[in-house]
PyMOL Python script that loads the backbone (N, CA, C, O; Angstrom):
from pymol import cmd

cmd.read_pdbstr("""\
ATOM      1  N   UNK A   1     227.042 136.442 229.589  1.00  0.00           N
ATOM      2  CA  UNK A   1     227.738 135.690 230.612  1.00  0.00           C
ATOM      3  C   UNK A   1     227.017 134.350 230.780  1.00  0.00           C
ATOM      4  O   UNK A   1     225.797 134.451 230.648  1.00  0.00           O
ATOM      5  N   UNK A   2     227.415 133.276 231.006  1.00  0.00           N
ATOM      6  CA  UNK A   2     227.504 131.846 230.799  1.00  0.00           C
ATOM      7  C   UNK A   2     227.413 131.129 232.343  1.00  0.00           C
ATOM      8  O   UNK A   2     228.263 131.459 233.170  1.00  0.00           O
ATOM      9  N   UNK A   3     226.647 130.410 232.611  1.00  0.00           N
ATOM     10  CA  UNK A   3     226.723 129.575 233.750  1.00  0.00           C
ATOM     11  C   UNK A   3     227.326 128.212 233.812  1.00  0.00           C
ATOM     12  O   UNK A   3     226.563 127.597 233.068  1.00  0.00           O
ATOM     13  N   UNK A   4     227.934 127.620 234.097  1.00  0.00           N
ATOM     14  CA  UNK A   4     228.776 125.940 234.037  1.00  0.00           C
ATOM     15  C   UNK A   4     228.255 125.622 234.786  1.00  0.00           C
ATOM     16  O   UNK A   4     228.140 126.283 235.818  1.00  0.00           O
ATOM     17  N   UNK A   5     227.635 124.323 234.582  1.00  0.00           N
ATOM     18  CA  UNK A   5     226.980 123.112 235.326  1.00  0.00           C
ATOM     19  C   UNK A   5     228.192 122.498 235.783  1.00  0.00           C
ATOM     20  O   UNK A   5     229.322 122.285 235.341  1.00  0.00           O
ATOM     21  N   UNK A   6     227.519 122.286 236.863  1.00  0.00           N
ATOM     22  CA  UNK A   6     228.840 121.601 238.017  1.00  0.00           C
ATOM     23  C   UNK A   6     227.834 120.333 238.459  1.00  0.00           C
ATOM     24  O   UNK A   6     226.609 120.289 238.568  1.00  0.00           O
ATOM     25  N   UNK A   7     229.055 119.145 238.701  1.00  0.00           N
ATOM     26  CA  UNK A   7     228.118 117.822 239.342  1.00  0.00           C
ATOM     27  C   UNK A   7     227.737 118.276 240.338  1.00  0.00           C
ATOM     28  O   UNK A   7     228.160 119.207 241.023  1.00  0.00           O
ATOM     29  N   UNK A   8     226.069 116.939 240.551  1.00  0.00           N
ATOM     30  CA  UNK A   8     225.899 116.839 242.036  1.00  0.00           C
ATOM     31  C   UNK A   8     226.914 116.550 242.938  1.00  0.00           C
ATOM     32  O   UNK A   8     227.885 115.862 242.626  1.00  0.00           O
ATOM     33  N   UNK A   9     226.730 117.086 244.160  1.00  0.00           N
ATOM     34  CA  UNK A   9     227.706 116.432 245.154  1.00  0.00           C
ATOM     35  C   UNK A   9     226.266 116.196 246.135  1.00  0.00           C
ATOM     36  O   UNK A   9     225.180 116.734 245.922  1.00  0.00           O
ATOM     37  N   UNK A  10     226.515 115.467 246.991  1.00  0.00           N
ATOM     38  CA  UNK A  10     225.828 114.512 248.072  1.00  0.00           C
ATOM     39  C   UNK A  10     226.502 114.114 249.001  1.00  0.00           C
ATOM     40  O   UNK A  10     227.374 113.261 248.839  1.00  0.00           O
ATOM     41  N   UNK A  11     226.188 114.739 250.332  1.00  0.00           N
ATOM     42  CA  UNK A  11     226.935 114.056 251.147  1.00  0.00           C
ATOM     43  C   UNK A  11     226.983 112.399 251.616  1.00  0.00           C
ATOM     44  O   UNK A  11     225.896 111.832 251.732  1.00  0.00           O
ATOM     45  N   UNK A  12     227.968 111.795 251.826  1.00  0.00           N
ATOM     46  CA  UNK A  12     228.175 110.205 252.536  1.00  0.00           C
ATOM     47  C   UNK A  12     227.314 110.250 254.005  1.00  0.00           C
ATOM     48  O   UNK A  12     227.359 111.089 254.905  1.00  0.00           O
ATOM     49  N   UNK A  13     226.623 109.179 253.896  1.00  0.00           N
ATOM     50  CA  UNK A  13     226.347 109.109 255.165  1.00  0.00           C
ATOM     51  C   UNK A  13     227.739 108.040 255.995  1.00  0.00           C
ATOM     52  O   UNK A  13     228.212 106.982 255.579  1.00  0.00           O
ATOM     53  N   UNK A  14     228.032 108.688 257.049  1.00  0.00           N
ATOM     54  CA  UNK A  14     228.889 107.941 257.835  1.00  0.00           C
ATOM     55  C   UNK A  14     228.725 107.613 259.229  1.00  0.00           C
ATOM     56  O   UNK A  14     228.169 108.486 259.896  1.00  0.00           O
ATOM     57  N   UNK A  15     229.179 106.258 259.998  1.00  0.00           N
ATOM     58  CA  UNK A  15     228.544 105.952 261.084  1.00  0.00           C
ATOM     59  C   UNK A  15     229.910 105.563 261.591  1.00  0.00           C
ATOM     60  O   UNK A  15     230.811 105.662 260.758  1.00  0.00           O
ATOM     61  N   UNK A  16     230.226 105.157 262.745  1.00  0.00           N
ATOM     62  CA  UNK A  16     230.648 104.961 263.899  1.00  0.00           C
ATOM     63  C   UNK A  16     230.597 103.677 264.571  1.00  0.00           C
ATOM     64  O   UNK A  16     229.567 103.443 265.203  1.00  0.00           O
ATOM     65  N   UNK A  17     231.401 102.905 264.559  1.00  0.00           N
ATOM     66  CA  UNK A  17     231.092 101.327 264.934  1.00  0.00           C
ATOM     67  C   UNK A  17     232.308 102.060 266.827  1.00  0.00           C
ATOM     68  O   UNK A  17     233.252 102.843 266.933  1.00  0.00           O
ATOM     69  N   UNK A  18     231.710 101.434 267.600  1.00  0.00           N
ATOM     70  CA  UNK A  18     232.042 101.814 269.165  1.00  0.00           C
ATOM     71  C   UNK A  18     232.018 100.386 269.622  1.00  0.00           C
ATOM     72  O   UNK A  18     232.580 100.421 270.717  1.00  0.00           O
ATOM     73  N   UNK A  19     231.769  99.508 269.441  1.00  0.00           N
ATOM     74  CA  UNK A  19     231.384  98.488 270.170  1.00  0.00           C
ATOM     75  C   UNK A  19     232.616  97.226 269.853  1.00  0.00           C
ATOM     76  O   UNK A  19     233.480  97.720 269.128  1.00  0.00           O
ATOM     77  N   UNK A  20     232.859  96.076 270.118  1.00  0.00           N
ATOM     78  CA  UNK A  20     233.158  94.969 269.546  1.00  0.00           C
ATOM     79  C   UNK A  20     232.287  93.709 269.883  1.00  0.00           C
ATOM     80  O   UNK A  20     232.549  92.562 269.523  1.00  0.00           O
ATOM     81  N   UNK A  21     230.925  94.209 270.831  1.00  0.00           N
ATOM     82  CA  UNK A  21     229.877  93.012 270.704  1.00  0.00           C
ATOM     83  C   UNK A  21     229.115  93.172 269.951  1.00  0.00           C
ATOM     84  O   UNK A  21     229.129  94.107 269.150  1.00  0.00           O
ATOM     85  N   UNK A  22     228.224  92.262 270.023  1.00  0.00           N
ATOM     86  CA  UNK A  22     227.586  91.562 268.511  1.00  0.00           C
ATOM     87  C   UNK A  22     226.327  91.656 268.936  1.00  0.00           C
ATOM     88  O   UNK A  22     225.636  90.657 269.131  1.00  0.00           O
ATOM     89  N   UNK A  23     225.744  93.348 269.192  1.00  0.00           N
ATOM     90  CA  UNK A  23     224.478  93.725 269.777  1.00  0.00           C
ATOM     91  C   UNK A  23     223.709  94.201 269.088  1.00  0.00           C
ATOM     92  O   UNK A  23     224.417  94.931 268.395  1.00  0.00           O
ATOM     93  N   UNK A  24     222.726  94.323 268.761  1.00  0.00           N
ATOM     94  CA  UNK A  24     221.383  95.111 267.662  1.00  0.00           C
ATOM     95  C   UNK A  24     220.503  95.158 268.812  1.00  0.00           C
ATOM     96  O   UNK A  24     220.064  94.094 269.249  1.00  0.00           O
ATOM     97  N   UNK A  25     220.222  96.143 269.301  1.00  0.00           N
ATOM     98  CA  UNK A  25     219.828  97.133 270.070  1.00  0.00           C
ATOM     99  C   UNK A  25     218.982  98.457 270.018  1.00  0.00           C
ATOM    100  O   UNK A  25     217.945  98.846 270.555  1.00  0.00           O
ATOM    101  N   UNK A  26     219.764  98.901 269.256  1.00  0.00           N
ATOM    102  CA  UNK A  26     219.657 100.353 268.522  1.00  0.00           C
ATOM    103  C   UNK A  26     218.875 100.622 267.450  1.00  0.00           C
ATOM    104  O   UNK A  26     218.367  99.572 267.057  1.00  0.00           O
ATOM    105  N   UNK A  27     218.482 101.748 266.665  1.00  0.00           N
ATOM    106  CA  UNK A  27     216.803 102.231 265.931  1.00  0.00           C
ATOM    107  C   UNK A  27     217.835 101.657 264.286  1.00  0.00           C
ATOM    108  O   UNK A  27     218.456 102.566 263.735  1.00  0.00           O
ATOM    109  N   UNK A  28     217.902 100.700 263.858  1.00  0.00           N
ATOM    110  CA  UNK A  28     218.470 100.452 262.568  1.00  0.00           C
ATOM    111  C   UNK A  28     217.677 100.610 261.685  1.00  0.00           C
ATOM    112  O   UNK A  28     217.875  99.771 260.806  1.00  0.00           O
ATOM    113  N   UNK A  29     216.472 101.584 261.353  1.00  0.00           N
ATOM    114  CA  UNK A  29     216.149 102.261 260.216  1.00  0.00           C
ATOM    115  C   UNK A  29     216.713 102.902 259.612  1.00  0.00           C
ATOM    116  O   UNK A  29     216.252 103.020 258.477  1.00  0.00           O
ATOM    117  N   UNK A  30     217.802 103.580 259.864  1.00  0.00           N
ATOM    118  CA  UNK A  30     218.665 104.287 258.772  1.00  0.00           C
ATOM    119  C   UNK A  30     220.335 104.672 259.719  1.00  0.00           C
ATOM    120  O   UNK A  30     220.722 104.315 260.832  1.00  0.00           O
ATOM    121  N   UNK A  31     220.921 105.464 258.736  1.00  0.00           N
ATOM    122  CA  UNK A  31     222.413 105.919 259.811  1.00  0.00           C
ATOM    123  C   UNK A  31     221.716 107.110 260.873  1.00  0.00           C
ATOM    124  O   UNK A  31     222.036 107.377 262.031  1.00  0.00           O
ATOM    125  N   UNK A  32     221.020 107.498 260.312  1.00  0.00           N
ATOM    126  CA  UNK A  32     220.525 108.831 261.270  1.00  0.00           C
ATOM    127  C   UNK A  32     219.952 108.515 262.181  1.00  0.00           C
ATOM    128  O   UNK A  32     219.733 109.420 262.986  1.00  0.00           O
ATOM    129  N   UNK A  33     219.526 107.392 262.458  1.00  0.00           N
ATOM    130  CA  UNK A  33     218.338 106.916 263.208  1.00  0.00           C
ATOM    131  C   UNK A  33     218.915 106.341 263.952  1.00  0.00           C
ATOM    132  O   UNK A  33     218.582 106.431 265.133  1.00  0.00           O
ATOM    133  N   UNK A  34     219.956 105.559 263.590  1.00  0.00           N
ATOM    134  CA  UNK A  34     221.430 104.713 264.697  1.00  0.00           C
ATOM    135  C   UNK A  34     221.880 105.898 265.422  1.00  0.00           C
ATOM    136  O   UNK A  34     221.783 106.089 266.634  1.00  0.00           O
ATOM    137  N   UNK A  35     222.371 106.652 264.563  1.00  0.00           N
ATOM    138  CA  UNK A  35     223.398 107.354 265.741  1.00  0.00           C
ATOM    139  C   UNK A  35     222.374 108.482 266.413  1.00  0.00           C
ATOM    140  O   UNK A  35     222.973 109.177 267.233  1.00  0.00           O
ATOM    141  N   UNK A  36     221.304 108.743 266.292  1.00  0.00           N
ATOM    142  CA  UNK A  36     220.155 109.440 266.900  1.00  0.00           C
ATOM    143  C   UNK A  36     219.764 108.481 268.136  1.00  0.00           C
ATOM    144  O   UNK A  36     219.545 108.988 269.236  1.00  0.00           O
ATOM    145  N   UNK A  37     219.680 107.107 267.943  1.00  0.00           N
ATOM    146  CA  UNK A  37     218.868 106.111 269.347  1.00  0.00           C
ATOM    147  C   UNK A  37     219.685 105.054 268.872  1.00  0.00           C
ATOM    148  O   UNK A  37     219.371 104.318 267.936  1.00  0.00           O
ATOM    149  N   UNK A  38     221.219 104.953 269.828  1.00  0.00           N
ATOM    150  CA  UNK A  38     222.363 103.941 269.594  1.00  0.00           C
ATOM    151  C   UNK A  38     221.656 102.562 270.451  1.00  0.00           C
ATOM    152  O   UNK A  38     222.238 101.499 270.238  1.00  0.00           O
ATOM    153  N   UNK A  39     220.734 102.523 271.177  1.00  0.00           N
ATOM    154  CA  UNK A  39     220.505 101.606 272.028  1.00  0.00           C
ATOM    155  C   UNK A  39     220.826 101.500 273.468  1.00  0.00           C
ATOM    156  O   UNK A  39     221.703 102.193 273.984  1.00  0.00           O
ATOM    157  N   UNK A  40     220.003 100.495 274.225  1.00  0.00           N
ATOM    158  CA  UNK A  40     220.745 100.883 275.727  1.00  0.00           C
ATOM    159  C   UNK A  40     221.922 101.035 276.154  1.00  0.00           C
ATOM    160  O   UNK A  40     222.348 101.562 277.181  1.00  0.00           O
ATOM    161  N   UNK A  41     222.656 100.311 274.908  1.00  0.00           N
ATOM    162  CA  UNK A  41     224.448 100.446 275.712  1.00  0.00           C
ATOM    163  C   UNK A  41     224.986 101.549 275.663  1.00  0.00           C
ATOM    164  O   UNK A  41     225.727 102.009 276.532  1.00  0.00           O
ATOM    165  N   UNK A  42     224.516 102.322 274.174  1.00  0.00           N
ATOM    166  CA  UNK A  42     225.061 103.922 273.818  1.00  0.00           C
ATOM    167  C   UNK A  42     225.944 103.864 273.248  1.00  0.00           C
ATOM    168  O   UNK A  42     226.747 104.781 273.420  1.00  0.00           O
ATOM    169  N   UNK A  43     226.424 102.393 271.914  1.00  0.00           N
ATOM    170  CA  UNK A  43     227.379 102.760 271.515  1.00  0.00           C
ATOM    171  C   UNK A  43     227.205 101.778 270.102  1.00  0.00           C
ATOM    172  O   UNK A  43     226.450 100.856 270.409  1.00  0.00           O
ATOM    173  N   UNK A  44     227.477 101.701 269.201  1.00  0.00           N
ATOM    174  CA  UNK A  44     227.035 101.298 267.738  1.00  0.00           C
ATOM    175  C   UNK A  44     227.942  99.722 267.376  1.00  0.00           C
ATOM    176  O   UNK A  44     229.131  99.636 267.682  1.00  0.00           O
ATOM    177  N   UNK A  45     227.549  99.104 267.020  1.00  0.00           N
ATOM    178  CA  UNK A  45     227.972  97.703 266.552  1.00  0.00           C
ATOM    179  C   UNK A  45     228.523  97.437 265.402  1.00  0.00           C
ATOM    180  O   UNK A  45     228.136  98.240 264.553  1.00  0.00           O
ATOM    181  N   UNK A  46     228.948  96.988 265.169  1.00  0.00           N
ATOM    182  CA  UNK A  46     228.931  96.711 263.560  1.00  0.00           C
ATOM    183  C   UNK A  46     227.546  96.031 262.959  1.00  0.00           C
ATOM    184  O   UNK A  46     226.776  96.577 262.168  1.00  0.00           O
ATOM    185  N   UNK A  47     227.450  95.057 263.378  1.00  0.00           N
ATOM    186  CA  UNK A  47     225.984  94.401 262.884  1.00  0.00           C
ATOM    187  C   UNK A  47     225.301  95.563 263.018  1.00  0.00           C
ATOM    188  O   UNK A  47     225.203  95.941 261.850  1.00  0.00           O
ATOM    189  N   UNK A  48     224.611  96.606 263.901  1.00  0.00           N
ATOM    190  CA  UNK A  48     224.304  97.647 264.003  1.00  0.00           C
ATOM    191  C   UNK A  48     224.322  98.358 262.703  1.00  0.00           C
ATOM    192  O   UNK A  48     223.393  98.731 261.988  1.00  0.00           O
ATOM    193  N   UNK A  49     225.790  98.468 262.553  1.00  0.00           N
ATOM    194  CA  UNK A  49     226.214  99.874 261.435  1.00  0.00           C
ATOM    195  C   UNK A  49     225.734  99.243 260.271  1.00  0.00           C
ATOM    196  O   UNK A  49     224.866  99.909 259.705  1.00  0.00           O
ATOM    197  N   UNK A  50     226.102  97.849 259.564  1.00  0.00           N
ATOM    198  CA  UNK A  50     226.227  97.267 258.460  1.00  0.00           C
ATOM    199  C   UNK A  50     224.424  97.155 258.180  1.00  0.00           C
ATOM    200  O   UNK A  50     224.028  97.218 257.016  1.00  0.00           O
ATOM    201  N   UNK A  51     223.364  96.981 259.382  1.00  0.00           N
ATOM    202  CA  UNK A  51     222.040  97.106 259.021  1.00  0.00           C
ATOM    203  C   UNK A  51     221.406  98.541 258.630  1.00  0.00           C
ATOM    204  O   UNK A  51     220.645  98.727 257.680  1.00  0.00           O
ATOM    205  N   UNK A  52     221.863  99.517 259.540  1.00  0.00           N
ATOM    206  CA  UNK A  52     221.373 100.434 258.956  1.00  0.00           C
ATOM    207  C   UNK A  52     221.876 101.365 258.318  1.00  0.00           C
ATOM    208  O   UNK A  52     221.584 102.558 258.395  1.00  0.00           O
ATOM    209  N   UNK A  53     222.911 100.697 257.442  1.00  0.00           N
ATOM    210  CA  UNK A  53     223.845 101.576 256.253  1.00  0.00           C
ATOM    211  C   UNK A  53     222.966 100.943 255.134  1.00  0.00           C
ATOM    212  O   UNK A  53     222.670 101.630 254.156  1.00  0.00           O
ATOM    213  N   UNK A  54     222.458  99.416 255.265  1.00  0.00           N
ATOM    214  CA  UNK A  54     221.966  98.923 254.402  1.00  0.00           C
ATOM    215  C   UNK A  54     220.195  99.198 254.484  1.00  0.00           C
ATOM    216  O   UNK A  54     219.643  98.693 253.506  1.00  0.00           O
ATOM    217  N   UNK A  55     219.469  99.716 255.206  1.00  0.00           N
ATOM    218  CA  UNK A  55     218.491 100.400 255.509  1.00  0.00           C
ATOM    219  C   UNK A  55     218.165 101.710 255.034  1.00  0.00           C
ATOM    220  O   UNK A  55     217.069 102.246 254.871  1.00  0.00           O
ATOM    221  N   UNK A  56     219.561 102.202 254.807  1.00  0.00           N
ATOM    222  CA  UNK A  56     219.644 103.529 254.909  1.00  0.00           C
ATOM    223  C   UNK A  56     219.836 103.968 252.966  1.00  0.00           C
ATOM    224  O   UNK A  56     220.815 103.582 252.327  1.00  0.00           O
ATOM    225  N   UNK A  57     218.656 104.836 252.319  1.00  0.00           N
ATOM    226  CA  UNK A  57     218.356 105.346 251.061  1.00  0.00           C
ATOM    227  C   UNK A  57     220.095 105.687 250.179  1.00  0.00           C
ATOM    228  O   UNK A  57     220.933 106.511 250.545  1.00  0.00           O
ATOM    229  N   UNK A  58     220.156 105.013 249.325  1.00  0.00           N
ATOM    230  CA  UNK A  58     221.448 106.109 248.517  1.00  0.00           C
ATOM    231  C   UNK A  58     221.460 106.908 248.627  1.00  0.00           C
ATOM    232  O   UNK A  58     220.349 107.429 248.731  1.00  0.00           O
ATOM    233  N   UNK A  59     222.399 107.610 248.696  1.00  0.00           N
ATOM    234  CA  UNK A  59     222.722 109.384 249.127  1.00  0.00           C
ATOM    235  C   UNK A  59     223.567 109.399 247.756  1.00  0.00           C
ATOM    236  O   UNK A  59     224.312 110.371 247.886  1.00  0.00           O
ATOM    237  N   UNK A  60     223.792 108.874 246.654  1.00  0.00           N
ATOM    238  CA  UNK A  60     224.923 109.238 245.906  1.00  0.00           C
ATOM    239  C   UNK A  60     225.795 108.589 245.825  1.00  0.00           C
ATOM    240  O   UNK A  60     226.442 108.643 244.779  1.00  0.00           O
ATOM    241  N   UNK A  61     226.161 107.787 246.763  1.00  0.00           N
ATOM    242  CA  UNK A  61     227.716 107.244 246.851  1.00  0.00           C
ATOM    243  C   UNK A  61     227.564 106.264 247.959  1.00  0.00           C
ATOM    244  O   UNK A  61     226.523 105.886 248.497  1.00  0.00           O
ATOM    245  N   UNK A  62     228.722 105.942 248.185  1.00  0.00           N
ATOM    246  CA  UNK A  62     228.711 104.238 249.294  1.00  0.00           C
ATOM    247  C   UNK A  62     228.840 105.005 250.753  1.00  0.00           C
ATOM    248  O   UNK A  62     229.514 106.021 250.922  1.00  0.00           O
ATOM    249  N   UNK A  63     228.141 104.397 251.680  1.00  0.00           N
ATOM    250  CA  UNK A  63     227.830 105.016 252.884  1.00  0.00           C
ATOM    251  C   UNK A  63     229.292 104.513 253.533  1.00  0.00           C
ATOM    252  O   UNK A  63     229.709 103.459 253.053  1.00  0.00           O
ATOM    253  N   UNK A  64     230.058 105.095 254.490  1.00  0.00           N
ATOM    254  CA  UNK A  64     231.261 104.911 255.050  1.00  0.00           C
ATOM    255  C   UNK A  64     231.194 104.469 256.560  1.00  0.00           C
ATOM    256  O   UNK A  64     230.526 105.223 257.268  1.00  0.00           O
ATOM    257  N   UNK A  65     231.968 103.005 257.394  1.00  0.00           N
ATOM    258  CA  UNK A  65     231.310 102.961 258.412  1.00  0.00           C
ATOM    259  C   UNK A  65     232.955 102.508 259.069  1.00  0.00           C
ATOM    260  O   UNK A  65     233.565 101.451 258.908  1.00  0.00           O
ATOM    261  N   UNK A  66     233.430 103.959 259.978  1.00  0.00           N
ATOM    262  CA  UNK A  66     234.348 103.666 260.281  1.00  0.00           C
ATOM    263  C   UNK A  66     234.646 103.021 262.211  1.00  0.00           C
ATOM    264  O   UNK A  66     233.779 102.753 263.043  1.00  0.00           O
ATOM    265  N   UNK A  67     235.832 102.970 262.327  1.00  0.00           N
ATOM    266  CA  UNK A  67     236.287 102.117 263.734  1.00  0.00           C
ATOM    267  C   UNK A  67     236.484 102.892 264.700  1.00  0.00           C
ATOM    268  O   UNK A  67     237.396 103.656 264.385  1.00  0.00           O
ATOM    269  N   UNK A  68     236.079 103.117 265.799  1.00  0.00           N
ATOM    270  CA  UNK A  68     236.452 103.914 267.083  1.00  0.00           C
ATOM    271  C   UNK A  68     236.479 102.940 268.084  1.00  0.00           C
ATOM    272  O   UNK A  68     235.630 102.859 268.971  1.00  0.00           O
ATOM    273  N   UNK A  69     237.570 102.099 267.940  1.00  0.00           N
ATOM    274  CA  UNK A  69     237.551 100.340 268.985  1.00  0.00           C
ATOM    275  C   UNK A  69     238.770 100.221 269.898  1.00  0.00           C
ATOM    276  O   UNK A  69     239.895  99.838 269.578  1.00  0.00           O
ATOM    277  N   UNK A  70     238.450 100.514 270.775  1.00  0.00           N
ATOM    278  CA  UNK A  70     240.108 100.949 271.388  1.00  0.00           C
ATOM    279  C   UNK A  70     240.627  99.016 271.571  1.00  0.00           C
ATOM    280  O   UNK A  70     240.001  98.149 272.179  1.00  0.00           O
ATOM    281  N   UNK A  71     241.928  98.872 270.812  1.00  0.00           N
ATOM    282  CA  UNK A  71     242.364  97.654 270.589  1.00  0.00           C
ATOM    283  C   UNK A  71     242.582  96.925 269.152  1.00  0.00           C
ATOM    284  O   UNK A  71     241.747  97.199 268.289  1.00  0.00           O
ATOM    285  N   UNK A  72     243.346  96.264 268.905  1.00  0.00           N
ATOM    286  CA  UNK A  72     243.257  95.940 267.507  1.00  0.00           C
ATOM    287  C   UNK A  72     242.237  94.907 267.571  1.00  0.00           C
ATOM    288  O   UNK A  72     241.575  94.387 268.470  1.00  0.00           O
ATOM    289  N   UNK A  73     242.344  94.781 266.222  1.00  0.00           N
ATOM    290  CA  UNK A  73     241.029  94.117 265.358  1.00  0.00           C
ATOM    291  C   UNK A  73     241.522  92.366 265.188  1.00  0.00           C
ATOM    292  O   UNK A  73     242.450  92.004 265.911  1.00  0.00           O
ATOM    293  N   UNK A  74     241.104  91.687 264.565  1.00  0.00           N
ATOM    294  CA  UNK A  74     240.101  91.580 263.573  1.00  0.00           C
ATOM    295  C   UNK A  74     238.408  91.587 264.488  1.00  0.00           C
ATOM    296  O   UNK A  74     238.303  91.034 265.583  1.00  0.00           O
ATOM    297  N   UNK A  75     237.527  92.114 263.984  1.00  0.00           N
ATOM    298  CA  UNK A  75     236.285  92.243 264.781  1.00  0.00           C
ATOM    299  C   UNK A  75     235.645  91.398 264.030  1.00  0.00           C
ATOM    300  O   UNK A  75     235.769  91.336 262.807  1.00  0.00           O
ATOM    301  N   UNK A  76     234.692  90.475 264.925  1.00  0.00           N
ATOM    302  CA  UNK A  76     233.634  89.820 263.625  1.00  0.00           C
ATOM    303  C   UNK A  76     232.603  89.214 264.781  1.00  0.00           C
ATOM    304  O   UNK A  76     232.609  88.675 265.888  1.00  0.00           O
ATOM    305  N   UNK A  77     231.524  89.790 263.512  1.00  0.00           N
ATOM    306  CA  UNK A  77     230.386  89.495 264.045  1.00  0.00           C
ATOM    307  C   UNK A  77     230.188  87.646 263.860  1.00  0.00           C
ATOM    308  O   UNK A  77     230.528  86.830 263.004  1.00  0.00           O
ATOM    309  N   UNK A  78     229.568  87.592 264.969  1.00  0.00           N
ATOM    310  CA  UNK A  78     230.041  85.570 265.492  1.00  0.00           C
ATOM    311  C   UNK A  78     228.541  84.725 265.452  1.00  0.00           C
ATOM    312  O   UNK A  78     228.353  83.527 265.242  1.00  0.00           O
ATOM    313  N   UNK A  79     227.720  85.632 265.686  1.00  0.00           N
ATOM    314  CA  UNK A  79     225.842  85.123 265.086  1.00  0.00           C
ATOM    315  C   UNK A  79     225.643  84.897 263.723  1.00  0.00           C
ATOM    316  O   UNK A  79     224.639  84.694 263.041  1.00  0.00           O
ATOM    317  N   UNK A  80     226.726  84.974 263.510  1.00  0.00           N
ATOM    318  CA  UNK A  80     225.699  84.763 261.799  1.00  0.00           C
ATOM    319  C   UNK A  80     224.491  85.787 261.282  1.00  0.00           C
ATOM    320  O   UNK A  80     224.077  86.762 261.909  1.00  0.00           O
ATOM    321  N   UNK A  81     224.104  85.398 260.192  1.00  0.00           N
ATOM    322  CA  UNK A  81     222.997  86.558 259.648  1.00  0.00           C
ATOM    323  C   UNK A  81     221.619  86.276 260.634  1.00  0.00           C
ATOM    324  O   UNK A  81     221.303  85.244 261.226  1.00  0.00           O
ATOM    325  N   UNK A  82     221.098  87.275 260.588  1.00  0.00           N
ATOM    326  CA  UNK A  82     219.579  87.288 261.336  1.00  0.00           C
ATOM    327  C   UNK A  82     218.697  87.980 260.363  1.00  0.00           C
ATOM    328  O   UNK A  82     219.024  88.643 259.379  1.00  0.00           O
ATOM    329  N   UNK A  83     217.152  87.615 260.969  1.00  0.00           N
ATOM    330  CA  UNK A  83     215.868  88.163 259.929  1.00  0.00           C
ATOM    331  C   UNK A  83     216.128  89.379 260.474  1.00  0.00           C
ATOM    332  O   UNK A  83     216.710  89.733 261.499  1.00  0.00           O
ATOM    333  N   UNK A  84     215.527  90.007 259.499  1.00  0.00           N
ATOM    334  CA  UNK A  84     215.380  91.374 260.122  1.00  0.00           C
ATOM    335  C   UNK A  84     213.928  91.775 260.475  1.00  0.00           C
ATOM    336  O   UNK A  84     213.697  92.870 260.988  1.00  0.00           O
TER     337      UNK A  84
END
""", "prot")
cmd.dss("prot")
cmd.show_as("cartoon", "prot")
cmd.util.cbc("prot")
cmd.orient("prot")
């Protein structure tokens, strides 16, 4: 009897953008670390999400950072880039 190798799978890390201000606040060392200590407001940014998706180690695949914004969009961050 024979065993078949099957691909890795890896889960996505995925985050939660809550906000439509343009706050960095929150622990942006990684996604786990955002949505573990969101910051004083308690709720995730995009600038937020987009730093610590980009903070945050390959898992396998592209990290996913979806909208929970009550209102339509377009959202945009209005500071420009910052040091980190």
């Amino acid at each position: 009897m024979g065993f078949e190798h099957l691909e890795d799978r890896c889960l996505l890390a995925t985050i939660v953008v809550g906000s439509t201000t343009d706050l960095a606040d929150g622990n942006t060392g990684s996604i786990a670390a955002l949505v573990a200590s969101p910051g004083g407001d308690g709720v995730i940014s995009l600038r937020e999400a987009i730093t610590a998706a980009n903070n945050t180690p390959n898992s396998g695949g592209p990290d996913e950072i979806q909208f929970a914004i009550p209102g339509a969009g377009p959202h945009v961050i209005s500071q420009g880039q910052r040091a980190l």
